[in-house]
Every structure is written in structure tokens, then in C-alpha cells.
C-alpha positions as CSV (number, residue, x, y, z in Angstrom):
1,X,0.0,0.0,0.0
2,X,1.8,3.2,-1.4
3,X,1.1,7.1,0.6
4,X,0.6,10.3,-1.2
5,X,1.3,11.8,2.2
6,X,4.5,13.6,3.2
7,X,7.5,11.4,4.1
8,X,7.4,10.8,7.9
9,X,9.8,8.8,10.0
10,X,7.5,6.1,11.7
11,X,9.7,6.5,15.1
12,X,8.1,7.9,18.6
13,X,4.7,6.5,20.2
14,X,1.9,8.4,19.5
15,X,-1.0,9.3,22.1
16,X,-4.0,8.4,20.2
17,X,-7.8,10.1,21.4
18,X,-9.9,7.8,19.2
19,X,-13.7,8.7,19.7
20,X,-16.3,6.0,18.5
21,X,-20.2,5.1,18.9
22,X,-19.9,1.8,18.4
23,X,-17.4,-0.7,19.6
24,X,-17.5,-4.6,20.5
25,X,-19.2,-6.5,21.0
26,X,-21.6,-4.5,19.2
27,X,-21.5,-6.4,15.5
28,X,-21.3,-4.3,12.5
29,X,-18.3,-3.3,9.9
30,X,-17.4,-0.3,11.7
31,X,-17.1,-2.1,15.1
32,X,-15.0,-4.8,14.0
33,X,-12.7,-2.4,11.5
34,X,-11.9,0.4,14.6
35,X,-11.2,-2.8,16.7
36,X,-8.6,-3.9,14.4
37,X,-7.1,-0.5,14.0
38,X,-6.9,0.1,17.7
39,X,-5.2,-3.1,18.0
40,X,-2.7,-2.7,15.5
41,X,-1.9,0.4,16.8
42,X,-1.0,-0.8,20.5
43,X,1.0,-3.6,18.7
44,X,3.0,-0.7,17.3
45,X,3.4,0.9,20.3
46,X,1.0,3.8,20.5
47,X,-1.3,4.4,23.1
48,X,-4.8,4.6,22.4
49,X,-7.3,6.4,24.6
50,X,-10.8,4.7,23.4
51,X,-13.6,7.2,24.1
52,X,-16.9,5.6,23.8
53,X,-20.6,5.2,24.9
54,X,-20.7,2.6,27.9
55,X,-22.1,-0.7,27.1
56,X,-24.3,-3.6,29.2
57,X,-20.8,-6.0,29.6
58,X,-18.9,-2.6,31.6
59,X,-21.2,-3.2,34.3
60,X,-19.1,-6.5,34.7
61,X,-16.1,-6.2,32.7
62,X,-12.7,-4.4,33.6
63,X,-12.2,-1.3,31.0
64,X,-9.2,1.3,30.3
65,X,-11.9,3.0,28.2
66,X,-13.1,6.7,27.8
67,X,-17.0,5.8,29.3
68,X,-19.6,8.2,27.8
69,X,-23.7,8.4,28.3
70,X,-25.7,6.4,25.8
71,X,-28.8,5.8,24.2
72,X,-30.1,3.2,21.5
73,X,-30.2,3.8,18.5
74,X,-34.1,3.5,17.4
75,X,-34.1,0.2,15.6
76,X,-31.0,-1.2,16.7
77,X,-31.9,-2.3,19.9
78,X,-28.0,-3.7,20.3
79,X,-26.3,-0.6,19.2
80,X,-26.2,3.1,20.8
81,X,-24.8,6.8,19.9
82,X,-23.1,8.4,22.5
83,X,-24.4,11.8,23.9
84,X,-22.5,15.0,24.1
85,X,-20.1,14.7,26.4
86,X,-18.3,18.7,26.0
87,X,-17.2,19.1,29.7
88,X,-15.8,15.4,30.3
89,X,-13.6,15.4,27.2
90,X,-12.3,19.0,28.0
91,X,-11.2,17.9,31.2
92,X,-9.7,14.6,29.8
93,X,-7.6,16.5,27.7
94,X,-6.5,19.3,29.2
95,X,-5.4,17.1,31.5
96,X,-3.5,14.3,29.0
97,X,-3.1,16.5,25.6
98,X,-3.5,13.8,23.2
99,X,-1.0,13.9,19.9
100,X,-4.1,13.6,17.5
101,X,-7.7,13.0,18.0
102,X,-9.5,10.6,15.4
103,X,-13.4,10.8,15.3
104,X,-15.0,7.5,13.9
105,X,-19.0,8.7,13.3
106,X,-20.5,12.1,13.3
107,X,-23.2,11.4,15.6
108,X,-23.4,13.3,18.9
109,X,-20.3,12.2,20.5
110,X,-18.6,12.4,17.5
111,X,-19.3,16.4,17.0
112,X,-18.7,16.7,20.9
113,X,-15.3,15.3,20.2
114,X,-15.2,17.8,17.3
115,X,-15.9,20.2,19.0
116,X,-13.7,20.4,22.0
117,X,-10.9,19.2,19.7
118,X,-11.0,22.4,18.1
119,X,-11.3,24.4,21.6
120,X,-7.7,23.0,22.6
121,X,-6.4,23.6,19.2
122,X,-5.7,19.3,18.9
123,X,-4.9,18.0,15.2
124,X,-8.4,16.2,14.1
125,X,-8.7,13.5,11.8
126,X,-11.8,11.4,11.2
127,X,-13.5,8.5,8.9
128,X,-16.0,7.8,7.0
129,X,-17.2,4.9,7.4
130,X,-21.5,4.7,6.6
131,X,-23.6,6.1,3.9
132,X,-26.0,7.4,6.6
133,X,-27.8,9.7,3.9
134,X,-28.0,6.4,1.2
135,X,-30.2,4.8,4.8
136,X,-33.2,7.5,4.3
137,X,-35.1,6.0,1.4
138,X,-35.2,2.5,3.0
139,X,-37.0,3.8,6.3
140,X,-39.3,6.3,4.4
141,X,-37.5,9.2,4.9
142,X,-35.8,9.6,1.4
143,X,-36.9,13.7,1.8
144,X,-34.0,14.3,4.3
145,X,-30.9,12.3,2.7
146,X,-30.4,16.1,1.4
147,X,-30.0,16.7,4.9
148,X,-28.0,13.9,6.0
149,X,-25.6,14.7,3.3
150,X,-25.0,18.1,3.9
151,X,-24.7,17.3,8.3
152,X,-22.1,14.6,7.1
153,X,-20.2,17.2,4.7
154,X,-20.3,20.1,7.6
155,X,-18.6,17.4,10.0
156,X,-15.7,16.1,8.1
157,X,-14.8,19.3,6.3
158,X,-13.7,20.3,10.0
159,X,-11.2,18.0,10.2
160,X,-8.0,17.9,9.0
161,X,-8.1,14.3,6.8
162,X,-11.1,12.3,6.2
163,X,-10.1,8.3,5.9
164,X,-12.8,6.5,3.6
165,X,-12.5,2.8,2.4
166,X,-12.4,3.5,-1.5
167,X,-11.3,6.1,-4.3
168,X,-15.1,6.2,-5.7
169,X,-15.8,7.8,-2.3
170,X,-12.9,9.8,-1.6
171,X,-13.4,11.4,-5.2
172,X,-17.2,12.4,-4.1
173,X,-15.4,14.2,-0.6
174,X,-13.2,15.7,-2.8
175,X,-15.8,17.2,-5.2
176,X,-17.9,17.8,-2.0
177,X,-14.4,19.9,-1.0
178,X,-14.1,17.8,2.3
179,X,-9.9,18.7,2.7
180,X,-7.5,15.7,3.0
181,X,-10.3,12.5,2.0
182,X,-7.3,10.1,1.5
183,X,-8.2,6.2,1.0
184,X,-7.6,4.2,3.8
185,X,-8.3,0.1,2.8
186,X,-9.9,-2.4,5.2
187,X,-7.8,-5.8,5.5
188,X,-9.0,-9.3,6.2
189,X,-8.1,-12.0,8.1
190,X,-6.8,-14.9,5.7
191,X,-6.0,-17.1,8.5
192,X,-9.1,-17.1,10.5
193,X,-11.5,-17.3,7.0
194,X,-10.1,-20.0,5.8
195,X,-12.1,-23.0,3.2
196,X,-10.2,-25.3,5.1
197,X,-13.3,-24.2,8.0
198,X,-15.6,-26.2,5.8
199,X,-17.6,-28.4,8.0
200,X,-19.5,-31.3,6.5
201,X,-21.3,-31.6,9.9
202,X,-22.4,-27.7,10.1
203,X,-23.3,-28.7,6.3
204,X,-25.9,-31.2,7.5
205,X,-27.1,-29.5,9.8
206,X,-28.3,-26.9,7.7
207,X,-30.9,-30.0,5.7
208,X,-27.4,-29.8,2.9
209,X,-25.3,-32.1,1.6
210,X,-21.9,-32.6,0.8
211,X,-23.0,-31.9,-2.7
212,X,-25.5,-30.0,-2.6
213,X,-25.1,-25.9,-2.7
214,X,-26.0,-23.6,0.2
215,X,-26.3,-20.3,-0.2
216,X,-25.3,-17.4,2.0
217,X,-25.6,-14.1,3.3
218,X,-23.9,-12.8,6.6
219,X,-24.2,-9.5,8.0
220,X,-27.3,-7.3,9.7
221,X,-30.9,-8.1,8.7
222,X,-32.0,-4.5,8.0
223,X,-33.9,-3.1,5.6
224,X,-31.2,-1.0,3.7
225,X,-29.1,-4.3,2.9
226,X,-31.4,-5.2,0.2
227,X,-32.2,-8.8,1.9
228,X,-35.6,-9.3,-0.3
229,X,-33.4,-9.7,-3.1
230,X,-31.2,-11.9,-1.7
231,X,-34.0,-14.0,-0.9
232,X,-35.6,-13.7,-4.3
233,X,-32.3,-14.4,-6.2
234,X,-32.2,-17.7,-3.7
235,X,-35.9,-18.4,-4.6
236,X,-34.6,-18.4,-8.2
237,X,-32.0,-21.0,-8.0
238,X,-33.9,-23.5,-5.7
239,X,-36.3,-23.9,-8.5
240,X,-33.4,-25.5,-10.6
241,X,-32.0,-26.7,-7.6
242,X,-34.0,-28.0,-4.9
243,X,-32.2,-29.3,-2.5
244,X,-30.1,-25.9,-2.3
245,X,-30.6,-24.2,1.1
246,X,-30.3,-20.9,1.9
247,X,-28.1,-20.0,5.3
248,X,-28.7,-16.4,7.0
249,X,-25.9,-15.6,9.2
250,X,-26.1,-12.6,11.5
251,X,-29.4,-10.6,13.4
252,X,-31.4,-7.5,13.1
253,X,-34.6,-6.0,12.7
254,X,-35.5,-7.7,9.4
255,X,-34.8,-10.9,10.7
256,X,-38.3,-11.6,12.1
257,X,-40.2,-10.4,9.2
258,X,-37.7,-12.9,6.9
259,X,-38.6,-16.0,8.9
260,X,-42.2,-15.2,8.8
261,X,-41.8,-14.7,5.0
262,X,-39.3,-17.9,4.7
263,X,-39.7,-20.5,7.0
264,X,-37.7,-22.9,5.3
265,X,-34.7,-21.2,4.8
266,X,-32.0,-21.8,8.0
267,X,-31.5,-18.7,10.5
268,X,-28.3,-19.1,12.0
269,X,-27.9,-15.7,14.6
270,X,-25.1,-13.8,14.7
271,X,-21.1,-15.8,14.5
272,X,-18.2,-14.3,15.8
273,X,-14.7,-15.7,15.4
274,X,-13.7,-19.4,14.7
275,X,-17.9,-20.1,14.3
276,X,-18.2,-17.2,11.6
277,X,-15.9,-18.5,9.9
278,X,-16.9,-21.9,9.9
279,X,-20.2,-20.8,8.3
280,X,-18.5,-18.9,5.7
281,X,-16.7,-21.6,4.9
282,X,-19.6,-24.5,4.8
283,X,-21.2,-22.5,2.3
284,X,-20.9,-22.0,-1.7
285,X,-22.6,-19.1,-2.8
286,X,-22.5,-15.8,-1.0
287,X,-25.5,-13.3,-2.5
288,X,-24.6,-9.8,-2.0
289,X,-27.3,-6.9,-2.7
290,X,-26.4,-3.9,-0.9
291,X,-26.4,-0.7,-2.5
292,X,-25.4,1.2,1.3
293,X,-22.2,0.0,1.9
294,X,-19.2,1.9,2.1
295,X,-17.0,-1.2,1.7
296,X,-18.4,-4.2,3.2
297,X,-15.9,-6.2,5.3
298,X,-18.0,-9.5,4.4
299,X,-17.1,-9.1,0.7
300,X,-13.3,-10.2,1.4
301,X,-14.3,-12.2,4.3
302,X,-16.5,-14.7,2.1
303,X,-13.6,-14.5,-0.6
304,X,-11.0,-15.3,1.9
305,X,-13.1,-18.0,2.6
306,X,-13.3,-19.5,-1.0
307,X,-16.8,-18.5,-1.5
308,X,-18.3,-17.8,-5.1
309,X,-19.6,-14.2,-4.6
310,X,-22.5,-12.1,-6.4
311,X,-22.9,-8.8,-5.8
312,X,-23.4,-5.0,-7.3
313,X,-20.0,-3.7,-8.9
314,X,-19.6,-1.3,-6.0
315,X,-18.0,-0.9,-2.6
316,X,-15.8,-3.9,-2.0
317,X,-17.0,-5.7,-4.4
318,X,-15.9,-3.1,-7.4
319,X,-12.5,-2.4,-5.9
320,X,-11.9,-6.8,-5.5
321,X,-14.1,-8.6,-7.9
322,X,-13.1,-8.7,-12.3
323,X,-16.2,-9.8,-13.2
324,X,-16.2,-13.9,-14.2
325,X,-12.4,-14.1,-12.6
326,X,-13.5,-13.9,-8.6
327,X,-17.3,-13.6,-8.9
328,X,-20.3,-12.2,-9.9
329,X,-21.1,-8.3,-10.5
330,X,-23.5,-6.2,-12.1
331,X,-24.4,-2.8,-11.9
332,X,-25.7,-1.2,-9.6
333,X,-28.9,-1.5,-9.3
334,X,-29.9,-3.7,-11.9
335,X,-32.0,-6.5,-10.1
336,X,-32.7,-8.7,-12.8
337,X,-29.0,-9.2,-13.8
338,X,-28.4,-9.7,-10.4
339,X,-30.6,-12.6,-10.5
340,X,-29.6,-13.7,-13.5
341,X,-25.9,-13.7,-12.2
342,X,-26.8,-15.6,-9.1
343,X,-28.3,-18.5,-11.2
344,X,-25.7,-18.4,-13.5
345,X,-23.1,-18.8,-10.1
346,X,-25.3,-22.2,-9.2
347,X,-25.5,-23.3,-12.7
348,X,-22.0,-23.7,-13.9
349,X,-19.9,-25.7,-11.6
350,X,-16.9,-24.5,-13.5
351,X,-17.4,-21.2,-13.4
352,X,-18.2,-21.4,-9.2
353,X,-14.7,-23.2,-8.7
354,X,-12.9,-20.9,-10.8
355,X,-14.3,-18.1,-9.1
356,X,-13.8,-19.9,-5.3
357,X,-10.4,-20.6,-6.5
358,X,-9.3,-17.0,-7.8
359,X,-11.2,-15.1,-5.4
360,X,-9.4,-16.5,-2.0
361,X,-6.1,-15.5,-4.0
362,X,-7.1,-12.2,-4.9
363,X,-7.6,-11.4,-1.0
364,X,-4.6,-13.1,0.9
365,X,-2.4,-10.0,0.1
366,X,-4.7,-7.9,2.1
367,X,-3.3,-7.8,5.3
368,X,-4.3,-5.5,8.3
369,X,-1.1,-4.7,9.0
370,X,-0.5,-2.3,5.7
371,X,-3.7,-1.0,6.4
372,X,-2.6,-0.3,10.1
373,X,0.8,1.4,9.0
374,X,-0.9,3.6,6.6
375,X,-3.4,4.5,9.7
376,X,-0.3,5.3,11.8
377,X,1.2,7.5,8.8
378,X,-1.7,9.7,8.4
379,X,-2.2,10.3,12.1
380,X,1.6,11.0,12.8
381,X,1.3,13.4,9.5
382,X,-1.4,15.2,11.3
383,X,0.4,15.2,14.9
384,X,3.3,16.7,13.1
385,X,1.4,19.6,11.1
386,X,2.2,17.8,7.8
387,X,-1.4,16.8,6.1
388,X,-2.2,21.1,4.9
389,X,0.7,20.7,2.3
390,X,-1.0,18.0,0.4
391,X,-4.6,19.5,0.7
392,X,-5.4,20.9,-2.6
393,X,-5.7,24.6,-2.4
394,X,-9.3,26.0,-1.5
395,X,-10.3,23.0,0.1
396,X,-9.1,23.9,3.9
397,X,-10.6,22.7,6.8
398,X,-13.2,24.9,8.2
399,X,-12.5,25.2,11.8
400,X,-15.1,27.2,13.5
């Protein structure tokens, strides 16, 4: 992974404020990708100051954390936003300046963060991480994404560098004259999704067998993930193939209405770890239909863990997948070629082991540890006063 930032020696530990409204065990992309980073960093070194909402498991659990106020998030029963917290993180860092403060989402805690950062004169980078504008139309409230858009814009053109998983959506901050959008990559974990996971026993326990195909799709059961198709592109193939079954992996609050809807398919709950991955891995088909993400983390997961994936040519999938080399994609949008791409995936058993085959090799490169390094070179850049000289010039952060 190659920088277009200024030339920094990596040497010195820096103190890290890293702000963030959702955190383990909370499940979502975001969660798990912050976790990494955080990780990597104290491998390297650094020390991280983790401010975030408090959670059920700190009433029993040990924590080194930053511990703000909470609420859930309407809809999410299992995730929150953290409140304004103005006068705690003043005091927290007048007390121990941090180097650099990174904010993760813009929601209250996150423009809190923002906020004081700015009082005390601390460098500010941030991320972008969810499409929280693209969210609107799929809980009937397409009239504000204007809104959305232009709250999101506001927030990260006040910070010094905004890190966003792909070059399609660092262009649109760019044209949206957000300063310093740079790409920051998500890894995967080749060792942990693995094919060699594939369990014959999880196989039948799902009604498959060893040669039989089951079909996936692992991540939250919401409404903006585009799950109906998923389940009609499934419906498609089990009328060529009936003894395919179809294996949901993960919880939300879609998940009701879809068992309602399709009894016989197989509701697993949410994996984590070593079980995740086995269900990856038991699998043969992973069906893909967001149009929301920002990247996806389950896109290299289930290629990591030889599956053959369909999806939309966007996010992950655009930046991973050549089209008939390690999967399935379509354009955006287009539902009946997505369709017709996920029966042609179940059809052609040459095509489905090519793709299984080609797709784990496209992702072992990927490691979190580049991804980690580049993290560490953009936050020491902005510690060091170094990111202004490679923000274009008119696009300066507006801090005020």
C-alpha cells in the first residue's frame, strides 16, 4: 500500500484520542474495522485512549476505556450513539493532551469530540465509514438524505483528513471539498477465514449435503441491505436446484419479518470468530445486494473463505471482484441481472470453482497490518502539522 502523504519517519509513540459510537461486542463493519485499528496500533506501540458510549458487559467487565452516556439507536436495539459529552472530554484532555484525536461517526459524540478538539487547538482526523444519507429511502424518509448529506459534509470538512474505504468515495469528498479525504483500505483475516473451516457436519445441519449448494448471506438483517433480493435471487435458484438451502448468518430488525416470509430457509444468529468463519466456509454461494455499503468487510471475508460471490459492482465488491475471474457483479442497481448472475453462479460448476479458487487468491495479500501502517502515517502526519501541504488549495478545513 503506497502514501501520497508527506515522508514521515515512523519512530516515537503516539498518544492516540480515538472517539467511536460503536465498539465490540456490538456487531457491525465499523465495530469490527476500529477494533482492528486500535489493535494494531498498541502492537506498534501507541497508546490509544478509546472514548466511547458505555455498554451492558462494563457493568461486569474491567475497562481502560473513555465511558460516555448512551442511548439506543431506534431500531438497533443492540447498538447506541453516545451523547454530548463537552465538559468530560475538555477535562480529559486538558489534562493528557492527546498527539491527534481521530473521530469515527459524526453522531453526537462524535461532533462533541469535534468540538472540544478544536477548543484546545488538537490536530483532528476522522472517517468515513456509513452512507447514513443512502439509509433514508429505505425507512421512508428519502426527503432528508439532502439533509444527511449536507450534516455529514459540515462534519468532516472540520477536520483535517477524512479516511474512507475506497477512491469512488474519496473522489465524491473531494468534489464535496471535504480537505485531505485520503483512501484508507480495510484488511482481512486470511487465517481465520479460511475454506479449510468447511464443515460437512455444520453442512448437515443446515438439511445440505456434501453436494449440494447452500447459499449465503452474513451481515445485519436491516432493511437497507437489500435482503428481499437476496431472498428472491435464492428463490430463483432453488427452482433449478431443490435441494439448495439458503443460510442467513447474522441478526437485526429484518430478521423476524424474513422468517415469517421464509420458514424454510436456515437462521443461524449472529457468529463471531472461529464459528463465523466456519459458516463462511460451509457455504458455496455468497449473494450480496447492498447498494449502502461503504465497503463491506463481508465481501473479502467470504472471498478469503473460497466463497463464489455475487454482488453489485460497488464498494468492495468493485475495488476486489473482475467480473467472471472472482465472482459475480452487475451494476448497480440492476436486479434482474443480479438474479440472473446468481443462477448463473449455481449453474455452472466450472465457473463457481474458478471463481472460489481466484477469489481467496485475490484477498490473501490484504493484510491489516499495511492497512494499520498507513493509519499510523496519516495520524503522525497530522500530529506533526504535515497533512495542509497536500490538501489541494481551497479545500481547507473549516475550523469554526
Amino acid at each position: 500500500m503506497t502514501s501520497d502523504l508527506p515522508q514521515t519517519p515512523l519512530l516515537g509513540t503516539l498518544r492516540v484520542a480515538l472517539v467511536t459510537e460503536t465498539w465490540p461486542p456490538e456487531m457491525n463493519g465499523v465495530a469490527m474495522t476500529v477494533s482492528r485499528l486500535v489493535e494494531g496500533l498498541r502492537q506498534r506501540g501507541h497508546h490509544v485512549d478509546v472514548v466511547r458510549p458505555r455498554q451492558k458487559s462494563d457493568a461486569t467487565q474491567s475497562t481502560s476505556d473513555v465511558l460516555v452516556r448512551g442511548l439506543p439507536l431506534p431500531g438497533y436495539s443492540g447498538l447506541q450513539f453516545g451523547l454530548t459529552a463537552n465538559r468530560q472530554l475538555r477535562k480529559l484532555w486538558q489534562g493528557t493532551r492527546p498527539d491527534v484525536v481521530h473521530i469515527v461517526t459524526e453522531g453526537p459524540l462524535g461532533w462533541s469530540a469535534l468540538w472540544q478538539a478544536n477548543a484546545l487547538k488538537l490536530p483532528v482526523t476522522s472517517s468515513y465509514h456509513t452512507h447514513f444519507d443512502g439509509y433514508s429511502k429505505h425507512y421512508n424518509a428519502g426527503f432528508i438524505k439532502p439533509i444527511v448529506s449536507g450534516f455529514l459534509q459540515r462534519f468532516h470538512r472540520r477536520t483535517l483528513s477524512t479516511m474512507a474505504p475506497t477512491r469512488v468515495i474519496v473522489d465524491s469528498l473531494t468534489q464535496a471539498r471535504v480537505p485531505g479525504a485520503r483512501v484508507l483500505g480495510r484488511g482481512v483475516d486470511t487465517v481465520l477465514f479460511d475454506p479449510a473451516r468447511r464443515s460437512s457436519e455444520l453442512r448437515a445441519a443446515w438439511g445440505a449435503s456434501d453436494d449440494s449448494l447452500v447459499v449465503t448471506n452474513v451481515g445485519r438483517l436491516a432493511a437497507e441491505k437489500n435482503l428481499k433480493l437476496a431472498a428472491r435471487a435464492f428463490e430463483a435458484i432453488r427452482a433449478a436446484h431443490p435441494s439448495a438451502r439458503m443460510v442467513w448468518v447474522g441478526d437485526g430488525p429484518s430478521r423476524a419479518a424474513l422468517e415469517r416470509s421464509f420458514p424454510e430457509h436456515v437462521f443461524s444468529g449472529a457468529k463471531r470468530g472461529e464459528e463465523l468463519a466456519a459458516h463462511y466456509a460451509s457455504a458455496d454461494i455468497f449473494l450480496f445486494p447492498s447498494l449502502t455499503e461503504t465497503y463491506g468487510n463481508v465481501v473479502p471475508e467470504a472471498m478469503a473463505s473460497g466463497l463464489g460471490v455475487v454482488a453489485y459492482r460497488d464498494a468492495a465488491a468493485a475495488e476486489l471482484i473482475r467480473d467472471r475471474e472472482q465472482g459475480l457483479t452487475v451494476n448497480a442497481g440492476d436486479e434482474d441481472a443480479f438474479m440472473a448472475a446468481a443462477c448463473r453462479m449455481a449453474d455452472d460448476s466450472k465457473l463457481l470453482a474458478q471463481c472460489r479458487h481466484a477469489a481467496r487468491s485475490r484477498v490473501e495479500p490484504i493484510t491489516w497490518a499495511a492497512v494499520v501502517a498507513e493509519f499510523e502515517s496519516i495520524l503522525r502526519a497530522a500530529a506533526n502539522d504535515e497533512l495542509s501541504a497536500s490538501i489541494p488549495p481551497g479545500i481547507q478545513p473549516a475550523l469554526t
